[in-house]
N, C-alpha and C positions, 0 to 999 in steps of 0.2 A: 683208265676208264673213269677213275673217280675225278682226274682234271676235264673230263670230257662233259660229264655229267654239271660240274661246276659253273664252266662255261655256259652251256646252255640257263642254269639257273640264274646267273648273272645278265643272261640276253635277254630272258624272261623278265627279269624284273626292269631292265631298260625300255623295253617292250611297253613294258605295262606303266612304266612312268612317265617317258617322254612322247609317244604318240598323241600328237594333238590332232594333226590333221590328215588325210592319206597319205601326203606325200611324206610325211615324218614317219609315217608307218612303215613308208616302202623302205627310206634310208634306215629304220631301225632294222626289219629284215635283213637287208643286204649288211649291216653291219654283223648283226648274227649271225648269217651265214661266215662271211670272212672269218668271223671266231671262232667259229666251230671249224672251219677250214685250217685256222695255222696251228688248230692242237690236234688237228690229225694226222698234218704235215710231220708237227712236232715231235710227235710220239711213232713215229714209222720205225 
């Protein structure tokens, strides 16, 4: 849980640094999502 948690605070702070324009927004999303996706994969 606690890598799960990390994860997302690491997306967050990607998030919130490199979104410049929408479409940098979307590619941070969808990277997000994928990291949060291979530490749920991970931990199954």
């Amino acid at each position: 849980m606690r890598k799960i948690l990390a994860c997302i605070a690491i997306a967050g702070a990607v998030l919130v640094s490199a979104c410049n324009t929408v479409e940098g927004v979307g590619k941070d999303v969808s990277s997000a999502g994928d990291t949060v996706a291979n530490a749920a994969d991970d931990n199954k």
